[in-house]
C-alpha positions, -999 to +999 in steps of 0.1 A: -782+298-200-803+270-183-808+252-216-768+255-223-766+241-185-790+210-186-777+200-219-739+204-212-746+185-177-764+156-190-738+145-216-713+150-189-738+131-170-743+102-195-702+098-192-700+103-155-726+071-153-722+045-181-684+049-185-655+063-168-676+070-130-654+099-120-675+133-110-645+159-116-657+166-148-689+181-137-673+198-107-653+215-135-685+219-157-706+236-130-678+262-123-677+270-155-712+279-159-711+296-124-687+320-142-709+326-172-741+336-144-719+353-122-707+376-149-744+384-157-746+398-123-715+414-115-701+443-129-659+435-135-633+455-155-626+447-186-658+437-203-657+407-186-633+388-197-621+379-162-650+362-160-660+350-193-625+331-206-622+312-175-657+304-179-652+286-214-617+273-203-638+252-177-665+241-200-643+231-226-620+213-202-647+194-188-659+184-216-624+175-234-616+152-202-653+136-202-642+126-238-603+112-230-621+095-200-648+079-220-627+070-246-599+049-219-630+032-202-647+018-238-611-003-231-605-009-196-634-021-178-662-032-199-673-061-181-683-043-150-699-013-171-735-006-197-714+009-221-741+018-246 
């Protein structure tokens, strides 16, 4: 779960600083994952899906919106940016 963490966070991370500078994305992230260790510890109905699908619905969103918002910045600021 760690490992999952540092390297879902650094590629959000990498976005988050050389392109589109907006932190949402691993707000989102980090809720996500906070799901996925909270369902380790807590006992829910269900199996756990009440934990686990909103879980990956966060990840992926965060992930999905570090892509869109990476993808608009390559075109709408790159003077002021290090887009490497």
């Amino acid at each position: 779960m760690v490992f999952a963490f540092i390297v879902g966070f650094y590629s959000l991370w990498h976005g988050y600083r050389k392109h589109h500078h907006r932190i949402v994305t691993l707000f989102i992230f980090s809720a996500g994952i906070t799901l996925f260790v909270v369902h380790q510890f807590v006992e829910v109905p269900y199996y756990g899906i009440t934990l686990i699908l909103p879980g990956v619905i966060a990840v992926l969103t965060a992930h999905y919106l570090n892509y869109r918002l990476c993808r608009k910045a390559n075109h709408c600021h790159s003077t002021d940016c290090n887009h490497e």
